[in-house]
DOVEX-224118 format. One line per 3 residues: number of its first residue (from 0); their letters; for each residue x, y, z of C-alpha. Coordinates in nm, 2 decimals. Layout:
// residues N
NUM = A = X Y Z  ...
END
This chain:
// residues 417
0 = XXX = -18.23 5.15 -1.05  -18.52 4.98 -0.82  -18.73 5.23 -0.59
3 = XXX = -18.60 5.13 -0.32  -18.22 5.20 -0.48  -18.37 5.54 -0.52
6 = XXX = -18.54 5.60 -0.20  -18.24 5.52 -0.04  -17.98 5.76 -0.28
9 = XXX = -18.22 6.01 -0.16  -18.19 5.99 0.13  -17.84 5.94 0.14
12 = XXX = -17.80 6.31 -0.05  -18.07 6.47 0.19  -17.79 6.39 0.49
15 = XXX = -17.51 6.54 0.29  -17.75 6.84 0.19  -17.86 6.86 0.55
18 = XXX = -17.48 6.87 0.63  -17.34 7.13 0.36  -17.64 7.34 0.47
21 = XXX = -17.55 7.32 0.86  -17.13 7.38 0.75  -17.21 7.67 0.57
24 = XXX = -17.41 7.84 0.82  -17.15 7.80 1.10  -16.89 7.93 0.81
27 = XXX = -17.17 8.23 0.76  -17.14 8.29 1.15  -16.75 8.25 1.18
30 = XXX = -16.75 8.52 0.89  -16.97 8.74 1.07  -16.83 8.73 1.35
33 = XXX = -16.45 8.81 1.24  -16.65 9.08 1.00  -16.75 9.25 1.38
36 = XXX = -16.41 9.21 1.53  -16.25 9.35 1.19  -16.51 9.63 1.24
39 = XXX = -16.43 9.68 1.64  -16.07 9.67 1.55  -16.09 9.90 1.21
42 = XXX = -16.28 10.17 1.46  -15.97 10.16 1.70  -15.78 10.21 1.44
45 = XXX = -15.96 10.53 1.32  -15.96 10.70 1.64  -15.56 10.61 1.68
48 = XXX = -15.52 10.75 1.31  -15.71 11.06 1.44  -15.42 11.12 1.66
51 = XXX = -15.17 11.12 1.39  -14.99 11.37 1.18  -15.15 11.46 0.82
54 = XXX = -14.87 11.30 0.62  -14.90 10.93 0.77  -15.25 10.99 0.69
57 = XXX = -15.18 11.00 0.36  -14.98 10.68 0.36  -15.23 10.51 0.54
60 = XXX = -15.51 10.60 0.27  -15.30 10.48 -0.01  -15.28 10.12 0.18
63 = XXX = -15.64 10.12 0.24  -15.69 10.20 -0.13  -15.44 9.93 -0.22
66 = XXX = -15.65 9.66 0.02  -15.96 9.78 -0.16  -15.82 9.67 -0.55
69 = XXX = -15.71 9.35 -0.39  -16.05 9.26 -0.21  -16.17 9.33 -0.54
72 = XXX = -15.98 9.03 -0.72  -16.16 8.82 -0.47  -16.35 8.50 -0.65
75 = XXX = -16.69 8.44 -0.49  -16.71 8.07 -0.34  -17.04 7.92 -0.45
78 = XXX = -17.29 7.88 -0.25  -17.55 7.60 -0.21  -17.84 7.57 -0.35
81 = XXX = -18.14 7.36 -0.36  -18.19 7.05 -0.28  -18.33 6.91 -0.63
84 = XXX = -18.21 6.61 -0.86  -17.92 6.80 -1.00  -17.78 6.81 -0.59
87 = XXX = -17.93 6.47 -0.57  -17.72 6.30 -0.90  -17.38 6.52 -0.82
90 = XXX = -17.40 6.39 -0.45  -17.47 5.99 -0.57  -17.16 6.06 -0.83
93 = XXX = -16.96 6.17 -0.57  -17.07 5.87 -0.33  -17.01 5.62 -0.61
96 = XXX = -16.64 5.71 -0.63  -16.60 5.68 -0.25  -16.69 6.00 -0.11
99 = XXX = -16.84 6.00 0.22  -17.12 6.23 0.37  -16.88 6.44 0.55
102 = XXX = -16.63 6.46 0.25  -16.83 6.65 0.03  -16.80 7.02 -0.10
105 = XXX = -17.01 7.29 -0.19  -16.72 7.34 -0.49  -16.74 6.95 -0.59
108 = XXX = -17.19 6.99 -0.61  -17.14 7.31 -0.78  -16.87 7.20 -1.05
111 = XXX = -17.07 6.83 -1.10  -17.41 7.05 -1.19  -17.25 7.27 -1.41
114 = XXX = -17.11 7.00 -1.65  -17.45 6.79 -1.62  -17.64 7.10 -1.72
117 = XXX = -17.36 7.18 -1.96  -17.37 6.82 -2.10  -17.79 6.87 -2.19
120 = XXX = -17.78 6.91 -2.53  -17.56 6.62 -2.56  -17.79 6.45 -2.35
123 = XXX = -18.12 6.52 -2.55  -18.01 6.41 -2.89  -17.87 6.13 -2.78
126 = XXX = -17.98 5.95 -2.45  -18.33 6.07 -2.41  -18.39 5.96 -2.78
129 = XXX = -18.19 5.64 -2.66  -18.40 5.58 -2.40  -18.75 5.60 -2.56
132 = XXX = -18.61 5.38 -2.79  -18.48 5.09 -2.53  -18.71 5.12 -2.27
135 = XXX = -18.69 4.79 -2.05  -18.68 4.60 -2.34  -18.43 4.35 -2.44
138 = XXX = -18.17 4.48 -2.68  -18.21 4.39 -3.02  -17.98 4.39 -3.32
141 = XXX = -18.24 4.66 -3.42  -18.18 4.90 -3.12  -17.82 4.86 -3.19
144 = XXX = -17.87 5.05 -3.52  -18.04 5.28 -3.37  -17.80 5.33 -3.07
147 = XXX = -17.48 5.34 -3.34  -17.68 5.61 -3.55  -17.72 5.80 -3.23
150 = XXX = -17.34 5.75 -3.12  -17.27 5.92 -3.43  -17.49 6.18 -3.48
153 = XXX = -17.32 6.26 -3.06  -16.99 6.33 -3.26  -16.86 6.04 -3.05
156 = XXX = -16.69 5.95 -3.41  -16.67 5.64 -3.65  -16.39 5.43 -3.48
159 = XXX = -16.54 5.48 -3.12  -16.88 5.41 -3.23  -16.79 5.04 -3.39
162 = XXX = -16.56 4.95 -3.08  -16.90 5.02 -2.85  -17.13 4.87 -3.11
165 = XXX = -16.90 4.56 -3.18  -16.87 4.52 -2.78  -17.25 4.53 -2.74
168 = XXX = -17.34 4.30 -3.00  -17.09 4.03 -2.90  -17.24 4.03 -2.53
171 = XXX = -17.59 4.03 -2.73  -17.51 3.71 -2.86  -17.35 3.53 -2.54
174 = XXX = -17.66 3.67 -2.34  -18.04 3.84 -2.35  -17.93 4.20 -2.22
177 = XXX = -18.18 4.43 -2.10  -18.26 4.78 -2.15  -18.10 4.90 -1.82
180 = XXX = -17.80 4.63 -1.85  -17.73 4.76 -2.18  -17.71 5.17 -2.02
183 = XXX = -17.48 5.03 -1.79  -17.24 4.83 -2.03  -17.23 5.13 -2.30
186 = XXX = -17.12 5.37 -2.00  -16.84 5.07 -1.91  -16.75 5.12 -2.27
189 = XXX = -16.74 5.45 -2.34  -16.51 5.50 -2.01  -16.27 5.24 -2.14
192 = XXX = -16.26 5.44 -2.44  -16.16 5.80 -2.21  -15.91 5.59 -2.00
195 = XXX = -15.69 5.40 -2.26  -15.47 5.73 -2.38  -15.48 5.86 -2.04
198 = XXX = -15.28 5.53 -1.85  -15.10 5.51 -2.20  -14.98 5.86 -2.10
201 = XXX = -14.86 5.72 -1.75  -15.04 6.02 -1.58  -15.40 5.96 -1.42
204 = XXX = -15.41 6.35 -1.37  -15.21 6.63 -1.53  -15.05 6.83 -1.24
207 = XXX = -14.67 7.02 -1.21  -14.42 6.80 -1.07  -14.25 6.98 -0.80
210 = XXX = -13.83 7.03 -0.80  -13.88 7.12 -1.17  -13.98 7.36 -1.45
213 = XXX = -14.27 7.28 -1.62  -14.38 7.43 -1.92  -14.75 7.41 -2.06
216 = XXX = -14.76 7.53 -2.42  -15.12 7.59 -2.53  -15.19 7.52 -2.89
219 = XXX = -15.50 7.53 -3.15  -15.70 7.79 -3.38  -15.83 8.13 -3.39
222 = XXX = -16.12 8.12 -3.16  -16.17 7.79 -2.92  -16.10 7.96 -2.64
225 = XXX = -15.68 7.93 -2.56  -15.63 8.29 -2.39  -15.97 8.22 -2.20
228 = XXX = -15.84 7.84 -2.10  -15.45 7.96 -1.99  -15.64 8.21 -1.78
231 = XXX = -15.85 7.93 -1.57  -15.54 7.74 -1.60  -15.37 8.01 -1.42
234 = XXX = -15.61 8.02 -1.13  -15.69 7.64 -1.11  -15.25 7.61 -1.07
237 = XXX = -15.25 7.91 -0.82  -15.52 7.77 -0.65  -15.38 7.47 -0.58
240 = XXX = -15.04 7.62 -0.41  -14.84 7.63 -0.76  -14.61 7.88 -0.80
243 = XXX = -14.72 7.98 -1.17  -14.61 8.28 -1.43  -14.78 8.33 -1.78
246 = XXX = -14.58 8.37 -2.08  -14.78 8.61 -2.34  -14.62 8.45 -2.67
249 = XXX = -14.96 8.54 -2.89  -14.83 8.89 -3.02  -15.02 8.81 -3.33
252 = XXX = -15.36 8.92 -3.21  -15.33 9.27 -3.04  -15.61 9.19 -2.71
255 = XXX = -15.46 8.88 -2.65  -15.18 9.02 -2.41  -15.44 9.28 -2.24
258 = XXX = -15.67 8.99 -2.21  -15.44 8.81 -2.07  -15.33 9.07 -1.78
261 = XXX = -15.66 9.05 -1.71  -15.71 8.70 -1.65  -15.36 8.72 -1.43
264 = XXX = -15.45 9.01 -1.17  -15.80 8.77 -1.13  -15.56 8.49 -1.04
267 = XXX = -15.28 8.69 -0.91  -15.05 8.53 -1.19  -14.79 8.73 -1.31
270 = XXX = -14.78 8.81 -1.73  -14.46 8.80 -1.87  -14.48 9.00 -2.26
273 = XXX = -14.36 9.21 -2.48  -14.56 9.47 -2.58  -14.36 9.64 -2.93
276 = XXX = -14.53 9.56 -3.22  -14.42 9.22 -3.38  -14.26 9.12 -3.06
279 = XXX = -14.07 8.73 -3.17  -14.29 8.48 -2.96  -13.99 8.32 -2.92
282 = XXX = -13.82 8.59 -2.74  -14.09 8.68 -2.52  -14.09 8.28 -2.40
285 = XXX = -13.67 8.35 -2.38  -13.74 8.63 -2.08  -14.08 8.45 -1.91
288 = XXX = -13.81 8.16 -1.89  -13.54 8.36 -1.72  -13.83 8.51 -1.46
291 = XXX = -13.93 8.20 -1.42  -13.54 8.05 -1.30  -13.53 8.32 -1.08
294 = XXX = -13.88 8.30 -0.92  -13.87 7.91 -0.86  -14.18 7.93 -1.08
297 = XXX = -14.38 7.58 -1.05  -14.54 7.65 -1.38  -14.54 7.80 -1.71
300 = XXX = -14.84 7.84 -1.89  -14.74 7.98 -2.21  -15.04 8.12 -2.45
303 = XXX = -14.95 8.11 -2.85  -15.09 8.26 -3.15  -15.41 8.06 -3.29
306 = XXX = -15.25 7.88 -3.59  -15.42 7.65 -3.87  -15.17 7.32 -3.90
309 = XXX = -15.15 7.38 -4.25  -14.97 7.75 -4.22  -14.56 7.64 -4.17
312 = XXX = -14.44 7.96 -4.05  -14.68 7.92 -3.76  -14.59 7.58 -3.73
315 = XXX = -14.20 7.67 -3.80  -14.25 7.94 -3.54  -14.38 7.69 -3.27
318 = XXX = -14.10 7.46 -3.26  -13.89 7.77 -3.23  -14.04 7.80 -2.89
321 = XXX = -13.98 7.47 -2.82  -13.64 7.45 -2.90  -13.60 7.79 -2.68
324 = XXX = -13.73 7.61 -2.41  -13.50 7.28 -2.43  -13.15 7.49 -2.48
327 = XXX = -13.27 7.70 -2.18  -13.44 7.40 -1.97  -13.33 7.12 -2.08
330 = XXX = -13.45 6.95 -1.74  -13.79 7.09 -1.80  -14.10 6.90 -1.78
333 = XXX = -14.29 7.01 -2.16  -14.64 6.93 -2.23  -14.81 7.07 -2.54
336 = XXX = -15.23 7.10 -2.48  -15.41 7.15 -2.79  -15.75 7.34 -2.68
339 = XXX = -16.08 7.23 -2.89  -16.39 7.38 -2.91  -16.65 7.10 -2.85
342 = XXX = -16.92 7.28 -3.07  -16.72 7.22 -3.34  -16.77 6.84 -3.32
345 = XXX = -16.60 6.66 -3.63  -16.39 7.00 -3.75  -16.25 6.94 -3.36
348 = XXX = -16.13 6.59 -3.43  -15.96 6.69 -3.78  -15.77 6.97 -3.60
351 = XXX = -15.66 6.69 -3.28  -15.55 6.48 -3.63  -15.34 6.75 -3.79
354 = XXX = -15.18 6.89 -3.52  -15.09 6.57 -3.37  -14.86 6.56 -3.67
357 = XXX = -14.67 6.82 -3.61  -14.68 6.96 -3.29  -14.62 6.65 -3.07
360 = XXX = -14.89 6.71 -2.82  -14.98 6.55 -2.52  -15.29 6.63 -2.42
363 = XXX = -15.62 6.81 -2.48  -15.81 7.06 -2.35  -16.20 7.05 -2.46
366 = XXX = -16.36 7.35 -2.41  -16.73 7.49 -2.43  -16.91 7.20 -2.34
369 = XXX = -17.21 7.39 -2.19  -17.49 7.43 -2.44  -17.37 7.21 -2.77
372 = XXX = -17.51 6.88 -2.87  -17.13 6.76 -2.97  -16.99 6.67 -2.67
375 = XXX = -16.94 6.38 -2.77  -16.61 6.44 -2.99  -16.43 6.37 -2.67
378 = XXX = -16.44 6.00 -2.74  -16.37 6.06 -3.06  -16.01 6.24 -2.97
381 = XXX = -15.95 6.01 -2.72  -16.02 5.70 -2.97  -15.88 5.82 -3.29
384 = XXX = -15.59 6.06 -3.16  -15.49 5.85 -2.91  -15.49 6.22 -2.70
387 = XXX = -15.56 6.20 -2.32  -15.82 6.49 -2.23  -15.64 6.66 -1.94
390 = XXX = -15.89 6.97 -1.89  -16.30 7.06 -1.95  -16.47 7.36 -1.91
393 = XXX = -16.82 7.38 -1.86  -16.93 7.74 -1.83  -16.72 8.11 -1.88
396 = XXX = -16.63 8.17 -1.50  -16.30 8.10 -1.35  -16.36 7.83 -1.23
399 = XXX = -16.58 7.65 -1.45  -16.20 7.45 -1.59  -16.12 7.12 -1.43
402 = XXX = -15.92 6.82 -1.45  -16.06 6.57 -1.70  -16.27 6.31 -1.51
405 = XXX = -16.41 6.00 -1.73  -16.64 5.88 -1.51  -16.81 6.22 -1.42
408 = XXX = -16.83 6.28 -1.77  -17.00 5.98 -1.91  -17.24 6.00 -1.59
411 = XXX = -17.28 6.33 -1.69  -17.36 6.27 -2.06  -17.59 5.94 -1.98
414 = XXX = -17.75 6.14 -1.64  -18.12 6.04 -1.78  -18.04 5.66 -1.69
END
């Protein structure tokens, strides 16, 4: 990027900075002011209730305490914050896939930071190392060892790594490439390499089709973060108008159903378990089901127990689910989302291998990108599992789950260059 490219980016994020900043003080004001009408009216309302007999004061304090517990389920919007290179990069991402000045959110800034900051470990072993190594050099069959030992050591995986290295080095013999040609052509790549499962798949984005049930079954081991994911899941769905229900089918591990209540009355999501001890999964999907016919539920999300692909009753007991599911809706739209942990790199992939055997899934989930220096392995299941990532989360809060987005992500995980 010239200086002038730069100068100009700049200046193109100040004006949507200068914007955000201007939108949310007349949001701060229009808040303010309903705050001081609620107040006016909430004082009328005290001296009326004055007037009143002692019993419907009663009932009035048991509302008041009911409005209280659901103010308290409120999920802080984010709020903006400096105007640095992080506000800078997430507004010239947003720009480059067509977003104009007026179009952007506070939600979008805050979301785009959060994976670039989450993505930094990655980033350091890998790009700044890259980079000190290129330079504005010419590449050379040379720096291509050095990028394909880098590739790996990301956890991008073996097959990936030879499809971006064989790529590079036939354009290195057809023309001289430079070092900032060569940034650009590996982030071409490594896209390609993110997209191919995902239009394979049919499906650009994973969302519930309306005018049916769909049913998201949530699949992996002991500890990658499944109950945590279902939860986000829960409020991203709700969120975005979806009528949703959770089905607690994890009655192996005893918090998982409290957890899960939890995560539901954060999202107001309903929780659909069954809380006697060895409670059949199976049955507890049998009655979320029903509830779910009757509510015109949108979505299922349905949590199950963490399993290793080699234990068959686990396995035995998850297709039990899913045959409970196509008796009952046979018209239902099924996905199965295996959740990885991204720390655990190449362990990751050999889980997306096994279970790919015999749970017939259709998409993953990558979790716990913020702070590991494997988030890379993304390419890798993409590459060698032929799975489209449909999710990522960047960070524990509720919100920090979103729809998989290749080109964010390899911005993200080249944002040195």
């Amino acid at each position: 990027m010239t200086d002038t490219d730069s100068d100009n980016s700049r200046e193109w994020a100040a004006q949507a900075y200068a914007l955000l900043k201007k939108r949310q003080e007349e949001q701060k004001q229009e808040l303010e002011k309903q705050e001081e009408q609620k107040q006016e009216l909430e004082k009328q309302e005290e001296q009326k209730q004055e007037l009143e007999k002692q019993e419907e004061q009663k009932l009035i304090n048991i509302a008041s305490k009911k409005n209280i517990l659901r103010k308290s389920k409120t999920i802080s919007e984010p709020e903006l914050g400096e105007f640095d290179d992080n506000f800078t990069w997430s507004a010239m991402v947003l720009a480059a896939q067509g977003k104009k000045i007026n179009q952007i959110s506070i939600d979008e800034i805050d979301w785009l930071t959060k994976l670039r900051r989450g993505l930094e470990e990655t980033r350091k072993g890998f790009v700044t190392e890259l980079l000190d190594r290129l330079g504005d050099d010419p590449l050379t069959p040379e720096s291509l060892d050095d990028l394909e030992t880098l590739l790996i050591r990301a956890d991008v995986g073996i097959d990936s790594t030879d499809k971006v290295i064989d790529s590079l080095r036939k354009k290195l013999n057809e023309e001289v490439v430079g070092g900032e040609e060569g940034i650009k052509f590996l982030k071409k790549e490594l896209k390609l390499i993110l997209d191919k499962p995902i239009k394979n798949s049919g499906r650009d984005i994973l969302v519930p089709q309306k005018g049916k049930l769909n049913v998201w079954l949530l699949v992996g081991v002991n500890g990658v973060g499944k109950t945590t994911t279902l939860g986000k899941l829960a409020y991203l769905s709700s969120r975005s108008n979806y009528k949703t229900l959770i089905a607690a089918a994890d009655t192996f591990r005893a918090a998982a159903v409290e957890q899960l209540k939890v995560w539901g009355d954060r999202s107001n999501v309903d929780v659909i378990s069954n809380q006697s001890k060895n409670a059949d999964p199976a049955a507890v999907v049998f009655d979320a089901i029903n509830s779910a016919k009757k509510r015109n539920v949108d979505l299922l999300l349905v949590d199950t127990a963490g399993r290793l692909q080699t234990k068959n009753n686990l396995m035995d007991e998850l297709a039990k689910i899913k045959k409970i599911i196509d008796k009952k809706v046979p018209d239902s739209i099924v996905e199965s989302l295996l959740v990885l942990d991204a720390s655990q790199g190449q362990n990751g992939l050999k889980q997306a291998k096994s279970f790919a055997k015999s749970a017939d899934l259709s998409g993953a989930i990558i979790t716990k990108l913020d702070g590991t220096s494997r988030g890379g392995v993304s390419l890798a299941v993409s590459e060698e599992v032929n799975l489209p990532i449909r999710f990522i989360g960047a960070g524990e809060g509720i919100k920090d789950l979103r729809p998989f987005n290749s080109y964010e992500f390899i911005e993200a995980m080249l944002a040195d260059k």
